[in-house]
C-alpha positions in Angstrom: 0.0 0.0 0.0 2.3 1.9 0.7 4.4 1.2 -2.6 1.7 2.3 -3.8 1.1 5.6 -2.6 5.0 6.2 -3.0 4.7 5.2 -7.2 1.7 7.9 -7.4 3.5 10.6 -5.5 6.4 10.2 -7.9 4.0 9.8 -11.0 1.7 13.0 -9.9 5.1 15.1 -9.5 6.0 14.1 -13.0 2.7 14.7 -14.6 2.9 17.9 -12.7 5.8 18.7 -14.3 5.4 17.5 -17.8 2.3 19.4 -17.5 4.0 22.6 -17.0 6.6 22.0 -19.4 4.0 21.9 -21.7 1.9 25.1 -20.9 5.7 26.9 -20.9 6.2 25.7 -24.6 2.6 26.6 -25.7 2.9 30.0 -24.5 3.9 30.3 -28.2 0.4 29.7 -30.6 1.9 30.1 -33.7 2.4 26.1 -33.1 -1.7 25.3 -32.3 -3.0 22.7 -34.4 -6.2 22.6 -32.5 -9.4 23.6 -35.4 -6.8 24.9 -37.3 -7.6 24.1 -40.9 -5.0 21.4 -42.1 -5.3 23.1 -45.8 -4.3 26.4 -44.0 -1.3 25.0 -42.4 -0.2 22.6 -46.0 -0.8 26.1 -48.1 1.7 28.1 -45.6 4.5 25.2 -45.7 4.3 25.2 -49.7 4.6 29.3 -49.3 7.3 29.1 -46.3 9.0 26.1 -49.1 9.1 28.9 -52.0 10.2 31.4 -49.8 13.2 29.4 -48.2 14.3 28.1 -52.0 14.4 32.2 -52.7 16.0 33.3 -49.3 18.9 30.7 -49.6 19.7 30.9 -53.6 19.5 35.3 -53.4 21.2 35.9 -50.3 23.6 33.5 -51.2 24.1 35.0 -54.7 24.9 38.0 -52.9 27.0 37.2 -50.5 29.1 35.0 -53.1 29.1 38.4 -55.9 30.3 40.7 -53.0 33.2 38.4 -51.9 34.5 37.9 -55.6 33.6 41.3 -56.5 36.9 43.7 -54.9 35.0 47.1 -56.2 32.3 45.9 -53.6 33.7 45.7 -50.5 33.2 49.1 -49.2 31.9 49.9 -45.7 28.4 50.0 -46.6 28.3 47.2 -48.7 29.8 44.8 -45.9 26.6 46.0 -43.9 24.6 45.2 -46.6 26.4 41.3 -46.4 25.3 41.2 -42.9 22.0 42.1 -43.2 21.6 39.2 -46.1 23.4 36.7 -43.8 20.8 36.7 -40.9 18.0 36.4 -44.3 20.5 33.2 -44.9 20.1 32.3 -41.5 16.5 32.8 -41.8 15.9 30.9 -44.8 18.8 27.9 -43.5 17.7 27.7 -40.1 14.8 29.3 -38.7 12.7 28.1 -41.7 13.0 24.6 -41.7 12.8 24.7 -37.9 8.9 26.6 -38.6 8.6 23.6 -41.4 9.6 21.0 -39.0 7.1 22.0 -36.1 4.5 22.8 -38.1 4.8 19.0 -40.2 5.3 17.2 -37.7 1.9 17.1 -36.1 0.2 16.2 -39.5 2.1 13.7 -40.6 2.5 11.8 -37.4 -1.1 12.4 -36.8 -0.8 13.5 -33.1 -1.2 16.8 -31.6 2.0 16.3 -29.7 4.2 19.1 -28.8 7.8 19.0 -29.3 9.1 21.2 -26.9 12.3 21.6 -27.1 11.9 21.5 -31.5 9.5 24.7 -30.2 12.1 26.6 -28.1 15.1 26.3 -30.7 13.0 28.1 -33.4 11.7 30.6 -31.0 15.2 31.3 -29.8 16.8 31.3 -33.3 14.3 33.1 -34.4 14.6 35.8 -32.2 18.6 35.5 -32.2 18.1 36.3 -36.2 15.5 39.2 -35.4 17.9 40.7 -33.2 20.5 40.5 -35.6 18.5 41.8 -38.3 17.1 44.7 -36.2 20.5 45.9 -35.0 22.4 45.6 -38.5 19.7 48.0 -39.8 20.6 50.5 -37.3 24.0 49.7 -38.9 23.3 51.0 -41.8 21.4 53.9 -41.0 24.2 54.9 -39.3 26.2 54.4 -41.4 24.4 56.7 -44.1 24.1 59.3 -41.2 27.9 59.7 -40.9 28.7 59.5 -44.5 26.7 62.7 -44.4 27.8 64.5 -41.1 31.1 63.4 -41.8 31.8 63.2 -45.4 35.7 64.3 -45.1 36.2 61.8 -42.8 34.2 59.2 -43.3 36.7 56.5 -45.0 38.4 57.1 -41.6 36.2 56.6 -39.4 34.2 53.8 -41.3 36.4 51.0 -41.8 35.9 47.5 -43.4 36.9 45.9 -40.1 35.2 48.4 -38.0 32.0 47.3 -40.2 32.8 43.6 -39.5 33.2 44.5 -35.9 29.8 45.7 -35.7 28.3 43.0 -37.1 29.5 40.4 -34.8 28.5 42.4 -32.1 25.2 42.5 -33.4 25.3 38.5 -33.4 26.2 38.3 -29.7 24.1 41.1 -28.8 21.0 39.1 -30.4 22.4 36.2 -29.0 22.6 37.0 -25.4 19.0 38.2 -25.6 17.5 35.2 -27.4 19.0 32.9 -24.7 16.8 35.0 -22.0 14.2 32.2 -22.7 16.4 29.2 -21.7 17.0 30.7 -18.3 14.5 33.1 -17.2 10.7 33.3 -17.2 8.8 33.5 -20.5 7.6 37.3 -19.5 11.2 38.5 -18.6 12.3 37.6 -21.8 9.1 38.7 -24.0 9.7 42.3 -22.1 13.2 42.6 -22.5 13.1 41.8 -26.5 10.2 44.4 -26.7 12.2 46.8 -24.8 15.0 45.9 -27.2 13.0 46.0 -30.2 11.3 49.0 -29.8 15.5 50.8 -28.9 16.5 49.3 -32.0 13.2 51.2 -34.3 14.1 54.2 -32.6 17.4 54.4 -33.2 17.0 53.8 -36.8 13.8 56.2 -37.2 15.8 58.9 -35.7 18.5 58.4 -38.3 16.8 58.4 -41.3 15.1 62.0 -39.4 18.5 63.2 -38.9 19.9 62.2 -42.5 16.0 63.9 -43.8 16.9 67.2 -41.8 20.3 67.4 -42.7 20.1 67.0 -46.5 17.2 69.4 -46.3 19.5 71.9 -45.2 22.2 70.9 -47.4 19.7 71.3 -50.2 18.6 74.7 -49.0 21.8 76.2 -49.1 22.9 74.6 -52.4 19.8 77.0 -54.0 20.7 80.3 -52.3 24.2 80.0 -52.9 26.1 78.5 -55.8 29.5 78.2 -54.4 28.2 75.6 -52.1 28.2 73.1 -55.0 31.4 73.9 -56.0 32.1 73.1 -52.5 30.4 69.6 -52.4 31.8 69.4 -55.5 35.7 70.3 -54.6 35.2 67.7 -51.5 34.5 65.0 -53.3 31.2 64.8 -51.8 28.4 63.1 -54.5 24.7 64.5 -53.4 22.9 62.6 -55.3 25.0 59.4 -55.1 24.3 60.2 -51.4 20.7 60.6 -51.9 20.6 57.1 -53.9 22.1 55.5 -50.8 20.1 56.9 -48.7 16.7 56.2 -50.6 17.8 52.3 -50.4 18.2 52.5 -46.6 15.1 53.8 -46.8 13.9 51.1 -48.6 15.6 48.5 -46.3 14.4 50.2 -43.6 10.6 50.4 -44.4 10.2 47.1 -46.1 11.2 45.2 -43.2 8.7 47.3 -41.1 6.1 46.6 -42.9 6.9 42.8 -43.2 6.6 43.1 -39.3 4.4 45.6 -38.4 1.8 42.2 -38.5 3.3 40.2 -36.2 3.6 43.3 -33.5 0.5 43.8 -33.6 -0.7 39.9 -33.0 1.9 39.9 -30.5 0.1 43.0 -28.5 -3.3 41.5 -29.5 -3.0 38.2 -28.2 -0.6 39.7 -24.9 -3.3 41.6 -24.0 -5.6 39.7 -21.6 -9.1 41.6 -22.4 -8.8 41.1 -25.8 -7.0 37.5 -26.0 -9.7 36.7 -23.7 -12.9 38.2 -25.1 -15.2 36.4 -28.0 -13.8 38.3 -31.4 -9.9 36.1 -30.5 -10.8 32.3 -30.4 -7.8 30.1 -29.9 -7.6 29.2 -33.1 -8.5 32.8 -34.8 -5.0 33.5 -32.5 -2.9 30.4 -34.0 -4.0 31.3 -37.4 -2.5 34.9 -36.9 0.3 34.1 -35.4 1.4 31.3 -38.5 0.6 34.0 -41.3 2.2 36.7 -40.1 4.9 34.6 -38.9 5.3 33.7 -42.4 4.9 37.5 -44.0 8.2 38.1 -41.7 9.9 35.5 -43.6 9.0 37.2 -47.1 11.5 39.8 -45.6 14.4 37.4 -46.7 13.6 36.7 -49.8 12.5 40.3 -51.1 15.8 41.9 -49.8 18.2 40.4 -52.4 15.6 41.7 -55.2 15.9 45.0 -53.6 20.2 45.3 -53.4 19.9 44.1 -57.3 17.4 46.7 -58.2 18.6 49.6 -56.5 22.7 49.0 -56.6 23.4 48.6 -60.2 27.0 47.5 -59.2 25.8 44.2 -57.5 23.1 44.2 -60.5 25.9 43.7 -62.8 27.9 41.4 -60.6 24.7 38.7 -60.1 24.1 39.0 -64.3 28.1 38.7 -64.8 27.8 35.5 -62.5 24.3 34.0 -63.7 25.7 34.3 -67.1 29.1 32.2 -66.3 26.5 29.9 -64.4 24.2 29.0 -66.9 26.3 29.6 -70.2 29.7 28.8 -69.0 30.4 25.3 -70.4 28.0 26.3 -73.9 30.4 29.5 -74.3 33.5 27.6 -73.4 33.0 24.9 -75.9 31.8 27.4 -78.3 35.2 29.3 -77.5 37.9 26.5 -76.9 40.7 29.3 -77.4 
């Protein structure tokens, strides 16, 4: 009997836990299967398949023209290299990690969670966000001191200074992300919302820095003439400047509005009253959270479309290397010489 009693104590304290374990991991409802439409969740794989296909081959593409391309390897563009390797890392890692929880269920045909599967996408997930958040401040910055400090900027931006940066971007992200592995789930959702919202402002209040200051620059360029002679005698291109700046821009506002959806889910769904009330069933929540979840990963695979459209350098580059690609053997059999 009192065997007994012992082997139900110990089996209680491990359902106990299990049970927690479990409400811990689905804290996170992108992963509900519950009256979620199976079509719904085949339909976003196939998407999040086409999307990973274009995230790996583009950023990859880049990456591989601006390492074989010397005239490339400015400053700027070795930001630009870091913001395509987290969309690598997005489309090598996090993705298949999505694919792999989201599979699994249907085609072991059990509603079992996998939760330590579930914590290394949410962690690399956010690890990549982080990453990707803090090399677009990068590059904002970087536009803001080629323009305060265009005699000086070669100096003060430096290809190793830029690779600097971007590894501490990595670890940054990475120290964050690994809040969730040893604190509680609402210490880290507030401290990567904290960090989230530094790393919008920061970059907002470049781009209204860089707006104000070439405002000024272009007001004083139309009352007085010699002021383009100046520009012109420093070496300083305006509207090379302006081109660089317009594709931050772009950078900038694109990834925005690939997560503007998410954030708001995320505050919807955070928010008691509403995740509580009628108009949010569980499901209605789980759907939002896998669509928007895969609108963030468009992100990746629209950025390398973007580099190749707006910087005609890296156009020519990818074309150059397609070319050798596809019609290197049929030219060099057509050419033996």
């Amino acid at each position: 009997m009192v065997n007994m009693y012992n082997n139900c104590s110990v089996n209680c304290q491990e359902e106990q836990a299990r049970i927690s374990d479990n409400n811990v991991c689905f804290r996170f409802p992108v992963f509900e299967v519950e009256n979620v439409p199976q079509e719904l969740i085949v339909f976003n794989c196939i998407v999040n398949v086409m999307l990973l296909i274009t995230a790996i081959v583009g950023n990859l593409l880049v990456l591989y023209v601006a390492w074989k391309t010397p005239s490339l390897r400015s400053p700027s563009i070795v930001l630009l290299c870091g913001l395509a390797t987290t969309d690598l890392a997005v489309g090598l890692v996090v993705q298949p990690l999505f694919l792999s929880m989201e599979l699994m269920p249907l085609l072991s045909n059990s509603a079992e969670y996998h939760c330590n599967l579930g914590k290394a996408f949410i962690t690399m997930s956010y690890w990549v966000c982080s990453a990707s958040l803090s090399t677009i401040v990068a590059i904002s910055v970087d536009r803001l001191f080629a323009l305060s400090y265009h005699l000086r900027y070669n100096s003060i931006v430096t290809v190793p200074r830029g690779l600097c940066v971007l590894t501490l971007n990595w670890l940054t992200g990475g120290f964050l992300a690994s809040l969730i592995l040893w604190s509680g789930n609402e210490v880290f959702l507030a401290v990567m919302a904290v960090a989230v919202a530094i790393f919008l402002c920061m970059s907002t209040y470049a781009h209204v820095k860089i707006y104000l200051v070439v405002r000024r620059h272009k007001q004083q360029i139309q009352t007085q003439a010699k002021a383009v002679q100046a520009c012109v005698g420093n070496g300083f291109n305006m509207a090379r400047f302006k081109k660089s700046v317009a594709n931050a821009f772009l950078v900038h506002y694109v990834l925005l509005f690939c997560y503007t959806p998410l954030f708001i889910t995320l505050l919807l769904t955070n928010n008691d009253k509403w995740a509580d009330s009628a108009l949010l069933k569980k499901s209605h929540i789980a759907i939002a959270w896998k669509l928007t979840t895969t609108v963030v990963f468009i992100n990746s695979s629209v950025n390398p479309f973007i580099y190749c459209w707006r910087l005609r350098e890296l156009r020519v580059a990818v074309k150059g290397t397609l070319k050798k690609f596809f019609c290197g053997s049929d030219f060099a059999a057509a050419n033996p010489d």
